[in-house]
C-alpha positions as CSV (number, residue, x, y, z in Angstrom):
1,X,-134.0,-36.7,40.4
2,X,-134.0,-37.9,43.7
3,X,-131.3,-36.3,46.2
4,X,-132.4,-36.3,49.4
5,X,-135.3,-38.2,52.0
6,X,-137.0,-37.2,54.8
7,X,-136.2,-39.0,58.0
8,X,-137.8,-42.6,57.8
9,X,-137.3,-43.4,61.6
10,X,-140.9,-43.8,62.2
11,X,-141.9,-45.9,59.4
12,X,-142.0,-48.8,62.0
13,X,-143.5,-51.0,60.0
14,X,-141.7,-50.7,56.4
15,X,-140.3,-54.2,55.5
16,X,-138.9,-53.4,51.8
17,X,-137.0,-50.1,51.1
18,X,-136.0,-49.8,47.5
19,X,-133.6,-46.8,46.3
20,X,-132.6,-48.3,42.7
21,X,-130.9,-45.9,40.3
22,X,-131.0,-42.9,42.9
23,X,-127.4,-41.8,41.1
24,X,-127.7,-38.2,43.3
25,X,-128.6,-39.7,46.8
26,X,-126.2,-39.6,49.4
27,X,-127.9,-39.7,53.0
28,X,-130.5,-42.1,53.9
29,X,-131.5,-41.0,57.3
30,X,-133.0,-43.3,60.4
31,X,-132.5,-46.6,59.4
32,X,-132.2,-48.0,62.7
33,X,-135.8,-46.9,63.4
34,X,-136.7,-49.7,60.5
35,X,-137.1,-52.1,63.0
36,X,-139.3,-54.5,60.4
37,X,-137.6,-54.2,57.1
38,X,-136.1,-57.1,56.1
39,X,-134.9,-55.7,52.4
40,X,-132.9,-52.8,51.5
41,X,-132.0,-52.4,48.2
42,X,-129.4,-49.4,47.5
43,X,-128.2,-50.6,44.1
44,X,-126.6,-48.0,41.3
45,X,-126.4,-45.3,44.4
46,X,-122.7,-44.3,43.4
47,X,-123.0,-41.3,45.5
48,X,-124.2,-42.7,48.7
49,X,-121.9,-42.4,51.5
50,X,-124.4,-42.7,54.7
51,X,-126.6,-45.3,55.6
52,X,-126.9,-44.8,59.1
53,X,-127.0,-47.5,61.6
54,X,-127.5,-50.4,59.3
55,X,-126.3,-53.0,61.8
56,X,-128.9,-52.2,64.0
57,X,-131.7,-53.6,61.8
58,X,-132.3,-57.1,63.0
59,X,-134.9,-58.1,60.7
60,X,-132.8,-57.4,57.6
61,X,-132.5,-60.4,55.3
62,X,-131.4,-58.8,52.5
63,X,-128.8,-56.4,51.2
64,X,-128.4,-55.6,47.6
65,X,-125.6,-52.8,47.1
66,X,-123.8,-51.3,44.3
67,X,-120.3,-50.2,43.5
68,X,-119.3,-47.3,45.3
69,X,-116.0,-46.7,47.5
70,X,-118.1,-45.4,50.4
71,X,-120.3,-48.1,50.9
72,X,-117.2,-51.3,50.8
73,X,-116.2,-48.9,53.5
74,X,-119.5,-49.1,55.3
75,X,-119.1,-52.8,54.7
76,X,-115.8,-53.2,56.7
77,X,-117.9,-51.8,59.9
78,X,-120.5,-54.3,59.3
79,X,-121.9,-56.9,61.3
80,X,-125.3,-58.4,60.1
81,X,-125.3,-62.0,61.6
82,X,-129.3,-61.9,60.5
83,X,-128.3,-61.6,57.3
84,X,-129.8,-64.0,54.8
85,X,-129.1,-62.9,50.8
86,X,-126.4,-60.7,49.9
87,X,-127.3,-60.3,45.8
88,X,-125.6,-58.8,43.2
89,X,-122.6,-56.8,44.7
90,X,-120.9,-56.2,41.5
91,X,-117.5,-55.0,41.1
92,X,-117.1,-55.4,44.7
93,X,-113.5,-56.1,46.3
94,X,-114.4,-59.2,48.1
95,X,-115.8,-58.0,51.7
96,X,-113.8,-58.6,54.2
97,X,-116.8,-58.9,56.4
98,X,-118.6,-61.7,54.8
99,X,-117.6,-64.5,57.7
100,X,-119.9,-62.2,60.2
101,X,-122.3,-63.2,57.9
102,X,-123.5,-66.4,59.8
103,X,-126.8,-66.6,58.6
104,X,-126.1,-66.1,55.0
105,X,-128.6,-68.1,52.4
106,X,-127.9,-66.6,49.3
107,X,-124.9,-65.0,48.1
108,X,-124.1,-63.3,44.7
109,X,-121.0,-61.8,43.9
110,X,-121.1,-61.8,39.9
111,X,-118.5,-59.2,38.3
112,X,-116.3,-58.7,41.1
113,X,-113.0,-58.2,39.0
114,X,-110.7,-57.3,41.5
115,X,-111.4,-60.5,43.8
116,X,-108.4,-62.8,43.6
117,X,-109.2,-65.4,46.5
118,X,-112.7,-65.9,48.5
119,X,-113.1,-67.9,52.0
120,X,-116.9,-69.3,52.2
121,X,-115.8,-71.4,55.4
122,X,-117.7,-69.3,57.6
123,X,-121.1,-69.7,56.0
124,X,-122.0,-73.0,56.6
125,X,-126.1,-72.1,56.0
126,X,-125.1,-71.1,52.5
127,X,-127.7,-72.4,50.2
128,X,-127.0,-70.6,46.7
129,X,-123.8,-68.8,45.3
130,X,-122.6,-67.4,42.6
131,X,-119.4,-65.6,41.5
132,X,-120.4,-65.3,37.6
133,X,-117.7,-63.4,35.5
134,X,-115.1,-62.8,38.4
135,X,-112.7,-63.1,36.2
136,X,-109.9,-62.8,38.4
137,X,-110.7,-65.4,41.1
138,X,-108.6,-67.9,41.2
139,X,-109.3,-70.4,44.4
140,X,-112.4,-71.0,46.5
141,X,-111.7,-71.6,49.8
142,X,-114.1,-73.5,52.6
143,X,-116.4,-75.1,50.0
144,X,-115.9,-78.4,52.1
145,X,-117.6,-76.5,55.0
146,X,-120.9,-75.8,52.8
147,X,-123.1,-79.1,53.5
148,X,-126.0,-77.2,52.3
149,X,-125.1,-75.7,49.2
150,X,-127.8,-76.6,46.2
151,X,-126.6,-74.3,43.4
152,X,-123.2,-73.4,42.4
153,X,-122.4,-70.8,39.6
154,X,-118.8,-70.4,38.7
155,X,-119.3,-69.8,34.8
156,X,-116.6,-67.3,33.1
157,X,-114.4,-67.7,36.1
158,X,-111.6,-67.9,33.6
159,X,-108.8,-68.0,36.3
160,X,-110.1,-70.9,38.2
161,X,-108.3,-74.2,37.0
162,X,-109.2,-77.2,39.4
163,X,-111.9,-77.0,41.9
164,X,-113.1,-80.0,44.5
165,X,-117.2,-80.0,45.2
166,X,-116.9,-83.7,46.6
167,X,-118.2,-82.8,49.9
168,X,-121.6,-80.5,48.3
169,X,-123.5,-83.9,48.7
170,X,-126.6,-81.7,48.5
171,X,-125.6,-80.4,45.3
172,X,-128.1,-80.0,42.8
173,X,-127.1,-77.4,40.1
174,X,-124.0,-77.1,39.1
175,X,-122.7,-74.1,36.5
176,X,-118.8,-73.7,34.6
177,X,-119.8,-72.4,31.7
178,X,-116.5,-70.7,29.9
179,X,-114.2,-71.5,32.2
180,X,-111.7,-71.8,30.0
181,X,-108.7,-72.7,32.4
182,X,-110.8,-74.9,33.9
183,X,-109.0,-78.4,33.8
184,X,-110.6,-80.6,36.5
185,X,-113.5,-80.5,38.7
186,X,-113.5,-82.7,41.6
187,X,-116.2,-84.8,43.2
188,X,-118.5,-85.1,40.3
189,X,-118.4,-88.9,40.9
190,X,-119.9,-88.8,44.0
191,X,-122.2,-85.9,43.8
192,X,-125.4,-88.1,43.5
193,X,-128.1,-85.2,43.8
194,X,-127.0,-83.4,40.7
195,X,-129.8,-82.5,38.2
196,X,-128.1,-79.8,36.2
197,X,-124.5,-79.7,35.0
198,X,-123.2,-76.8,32.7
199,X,-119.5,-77.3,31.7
200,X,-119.7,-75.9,28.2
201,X,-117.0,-74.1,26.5
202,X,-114.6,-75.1,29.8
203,X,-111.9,-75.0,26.4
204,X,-109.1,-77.3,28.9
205,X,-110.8,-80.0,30.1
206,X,-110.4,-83.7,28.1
207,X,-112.1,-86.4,29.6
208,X,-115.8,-86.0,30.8
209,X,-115.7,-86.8,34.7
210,X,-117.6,-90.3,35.7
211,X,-120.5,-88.7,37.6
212,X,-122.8,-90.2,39.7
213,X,-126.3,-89.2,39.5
214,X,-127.5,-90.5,36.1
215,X,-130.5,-91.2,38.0
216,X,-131.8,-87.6,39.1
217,X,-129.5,-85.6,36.0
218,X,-131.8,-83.8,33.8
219,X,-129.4,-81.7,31.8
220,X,-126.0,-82.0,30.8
221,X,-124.1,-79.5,28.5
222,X,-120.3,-80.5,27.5
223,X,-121.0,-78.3,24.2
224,X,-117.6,-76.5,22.8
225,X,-115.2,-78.2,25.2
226,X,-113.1,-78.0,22.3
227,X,-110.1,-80.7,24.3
228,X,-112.6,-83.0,25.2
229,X,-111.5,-86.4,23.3
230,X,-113.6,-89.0,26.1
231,X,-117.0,-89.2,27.2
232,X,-117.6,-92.3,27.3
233,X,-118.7,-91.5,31.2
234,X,-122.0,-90.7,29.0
235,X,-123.2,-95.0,28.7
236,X,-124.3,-94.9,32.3
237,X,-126.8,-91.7,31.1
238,X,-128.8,-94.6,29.3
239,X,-132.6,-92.8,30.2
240,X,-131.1,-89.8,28.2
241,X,-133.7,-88.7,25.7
242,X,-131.8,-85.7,24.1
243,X,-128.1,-85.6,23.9
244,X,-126.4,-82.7,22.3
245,X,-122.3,-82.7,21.7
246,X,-121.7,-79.7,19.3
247,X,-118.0,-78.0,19.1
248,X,-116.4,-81.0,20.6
249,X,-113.6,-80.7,17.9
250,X,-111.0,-83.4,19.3
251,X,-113.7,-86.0,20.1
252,X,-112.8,-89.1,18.3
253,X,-115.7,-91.4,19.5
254,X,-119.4,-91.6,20.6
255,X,-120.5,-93.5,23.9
256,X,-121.7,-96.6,23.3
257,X,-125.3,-95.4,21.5
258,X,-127.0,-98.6,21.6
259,X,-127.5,-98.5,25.2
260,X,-129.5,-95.5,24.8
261,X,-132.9,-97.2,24.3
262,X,-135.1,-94.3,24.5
263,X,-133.0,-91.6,22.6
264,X,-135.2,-88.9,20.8
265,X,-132.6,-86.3,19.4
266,X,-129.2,-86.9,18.8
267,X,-127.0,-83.4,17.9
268,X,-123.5,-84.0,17.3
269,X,-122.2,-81.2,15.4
270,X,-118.7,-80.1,14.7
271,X,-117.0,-82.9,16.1
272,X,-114.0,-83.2,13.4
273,X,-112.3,-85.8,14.1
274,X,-115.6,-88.1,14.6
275,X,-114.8,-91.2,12.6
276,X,-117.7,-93.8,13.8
277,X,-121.4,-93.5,13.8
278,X,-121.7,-97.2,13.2
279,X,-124.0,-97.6,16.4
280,X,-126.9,-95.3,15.6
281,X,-128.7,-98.2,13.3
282,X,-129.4,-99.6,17.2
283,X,-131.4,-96.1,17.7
284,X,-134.8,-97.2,17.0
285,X,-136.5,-94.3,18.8
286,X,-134.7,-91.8,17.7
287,X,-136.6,-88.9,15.6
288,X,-134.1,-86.1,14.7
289,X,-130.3,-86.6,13.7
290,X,-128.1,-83.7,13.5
291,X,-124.5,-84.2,12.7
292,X,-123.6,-80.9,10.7
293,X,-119.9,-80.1,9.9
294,X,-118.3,-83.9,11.1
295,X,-116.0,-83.4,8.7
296,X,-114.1,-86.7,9.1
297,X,-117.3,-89.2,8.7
298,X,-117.3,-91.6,5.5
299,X,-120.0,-93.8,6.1
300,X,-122.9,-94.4,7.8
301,X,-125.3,-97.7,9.0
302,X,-127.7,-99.2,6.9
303,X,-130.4,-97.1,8.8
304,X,-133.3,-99.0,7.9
305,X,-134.0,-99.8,11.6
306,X,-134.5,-96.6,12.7
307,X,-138.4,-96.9,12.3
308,X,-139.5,-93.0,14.1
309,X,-136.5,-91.2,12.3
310,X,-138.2,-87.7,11.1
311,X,-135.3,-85.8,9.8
312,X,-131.7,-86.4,9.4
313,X,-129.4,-83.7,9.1
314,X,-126.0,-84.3,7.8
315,X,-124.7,-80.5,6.3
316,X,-121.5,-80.4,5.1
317,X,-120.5,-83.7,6.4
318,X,-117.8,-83.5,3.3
319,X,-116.3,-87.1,3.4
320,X,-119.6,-88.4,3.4
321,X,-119.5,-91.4,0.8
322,X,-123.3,-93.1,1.3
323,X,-126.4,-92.8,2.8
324,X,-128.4,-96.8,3.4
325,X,-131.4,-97.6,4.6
326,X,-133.6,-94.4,4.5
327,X,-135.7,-95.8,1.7
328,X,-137.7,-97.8,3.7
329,X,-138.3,-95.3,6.3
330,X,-141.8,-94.4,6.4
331,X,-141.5,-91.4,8.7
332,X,-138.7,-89.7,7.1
333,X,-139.8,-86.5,5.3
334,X,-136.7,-84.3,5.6
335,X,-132.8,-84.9,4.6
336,X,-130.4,-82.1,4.8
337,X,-127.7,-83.1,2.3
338,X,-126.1,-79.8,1.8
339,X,-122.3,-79.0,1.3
340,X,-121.4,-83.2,0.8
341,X,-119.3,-83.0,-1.8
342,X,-118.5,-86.5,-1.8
343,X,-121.9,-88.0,-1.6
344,X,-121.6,-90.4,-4.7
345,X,-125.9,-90.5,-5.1
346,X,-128.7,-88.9,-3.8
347,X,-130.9,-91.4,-2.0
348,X,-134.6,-91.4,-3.8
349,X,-137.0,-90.6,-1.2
350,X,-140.3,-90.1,-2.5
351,X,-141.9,-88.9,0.3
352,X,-139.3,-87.1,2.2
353,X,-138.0,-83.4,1.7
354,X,-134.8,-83.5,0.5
355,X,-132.4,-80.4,0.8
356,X,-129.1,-79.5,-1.0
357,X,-129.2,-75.7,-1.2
358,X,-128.0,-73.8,2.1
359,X,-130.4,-71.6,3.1
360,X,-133.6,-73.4,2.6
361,X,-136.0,-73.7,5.8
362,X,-136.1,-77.0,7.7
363,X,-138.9,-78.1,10.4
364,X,-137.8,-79.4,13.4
365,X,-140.1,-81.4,15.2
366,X,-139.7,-79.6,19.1
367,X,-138.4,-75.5,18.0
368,X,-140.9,-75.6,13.9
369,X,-139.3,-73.5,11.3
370,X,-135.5,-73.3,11.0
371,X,-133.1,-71.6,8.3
372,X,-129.8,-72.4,8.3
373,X,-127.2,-69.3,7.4
């Protein structure tokens, strides 16, 4: 075990210094002789105390520090305008120092549980941030400041309730995953370089914002957004070719489908109060259908014009009443009928699979063999 290093003043030409998991070191000694390091990484050091004269190393691009009392003091005295990524300081306070940090490119500050308010206004060459799982952060100041910001992670921020990203035009990736205080998010509308949004589980938010960049989005997740009754922002999203809504309990109604000429996979899953699927007969490139546990469906289309469909799912669909149409599907082979109990008869499909038992294996076309628990 590790407890103690030799002077490294004359190692002129180290650029990476890595002390992970060093739990007994507490002295690093010449530092400033480090003239060309550009990463120092003193992670899980708990005991470390002394770093020397970090502020005298120029080249240093990259900081990555652990929790430890002594070092958020060493912090305070810090002034690293060079700096360029400051990763992964969990359970820090929220460093007083970071508006020295002029230069900064990357900035992680996941887990930083005692953090209550943080000011990016200073850090204007700010390319990536995250504050992942500070649970007690509540406003983000200076964002408007942050022209150059591409990815954004705020997910399990659960104190954070509105937030405004209208002026991140260079936005591309966007994450609020289990936010669940999170009501409204601002500037989504005009955010036109988005290609990845992540709002799932963000359990207080009811209408899907309008947003703007249907033409670079790539993924969109609104799963488990358990208030979320309107998304019909979604029709302008006609190039999707997979759209998954699962756990959207209070949605009442689909977007309109039939503009979605090239849809592949449709998942809608526990989306109770569902009443109309009435649109998907216009789906004639769609190959899977999942719409498990929509408890309030009764009918679906005459879905004869669904020429590529491959598999329908509808498991425990319970007011389910009739299934039309799949008997002149030539590409069906697999119907999950399971749990509908009022399913007045079972459609005769000679050459498709058809399933009422829970537990039996299913093949999905993209991920193979699936059981169902």
């Amino acid at each position: 075990m590790l407890r103690k290093l030799p002077d490294l003043s004359t190692l002129k030409h180290l650029s990476e210094l890595s002390l992970t998991v060093c739990s007994e070191l507490r002295e690093v000694k010449g530092l400033e002789g480090l003239v060309s390091l550009t990463m120092l990484d003193v992670l899980k050091c708990p005991k470390l105390s002394r770093l020397g004269k970090v502020e005298c190393l120029m080249s240093l691009r990259c900081l990555k520090m652990g929790p430890s009392e002594a070092l958020e003091r060493l912090m305070d005295r810090l002034e690293l305008s060079n700096l360029k990524v400051l990763p992964s300081c969990e359970n820090q306070v929220g460093f007083q120092v970071l508006n020295s940090f002029i230069c900064l490119e990357v900035l992680d500050l996941t887990k930083c549980m005692s953090m209550e308010r943080l000011d990016l206004s200073t850090l204007k060459l700010l390319r990536k941030a995250s504050v992942r799982k500070c649970k007690n952060l509540v406003e983000i100041r200076g964002l408007d400041s942050l022209v150059y910001l591409e990815r954004l992670d705020i997910s399990e921020c659960t104190s954070i309730k509105r937030l405004d990203i209208a002026k991140l035009k260079f936005l591309r990736y966007f994450w609020a995953s289990k936010c669940k205080n999170l009501s409204k998010v601002q500037g989504l509308d005009v955010l036109e370089c988005l290609e990845w949004v992540d709002i799932s589980g963000c359990t207080s938010i009811e209408i899907l914002p309008d947003l703007s960049c249907y033409n670079t989005l790539k993924f969109l997740n609104i799963n488990h957004c358990e208030k979320l009754r309107d998304i019909l922002a979604l029709e302008k999203f006609s190039s999707c070719q997979w759209l998954c809504i699962d756990g959207c309990k209070s949605l009442e109604k689909l977007p309109n489908l039939s503009k979605f000429e090239g849809l592949i996979e449709l998942i809608v899953k526990d989306c109770h109060e569902l009443l109309d699927m009435s649109e998907l007969k216009e789906l004639r490139s769609l190959e899977f259908i999942d719409m498990s546990r929509c408890k309030s469906i009764e009918h679906l289309p005459d879905m004869s014009m669904c020429k590529n469909l491959k598999c329908l799912v509808v498991r425990d669909c319970e007011k389910l009443i009739e299934l039309m149409g799949l008997g002149d599907l030539d590409t069906l082979w697999q119907v999950d009928i399971s749990g509908c109990k009022s399913l007045k008869q079972i459609p005769e499909l000679p050459g498709a699979h058809i399933m009422q038992n829970y537990g039996e294996p299913m093949f999905h076309p993209l991920y193979g063999t699936i059981t169902f628990s």
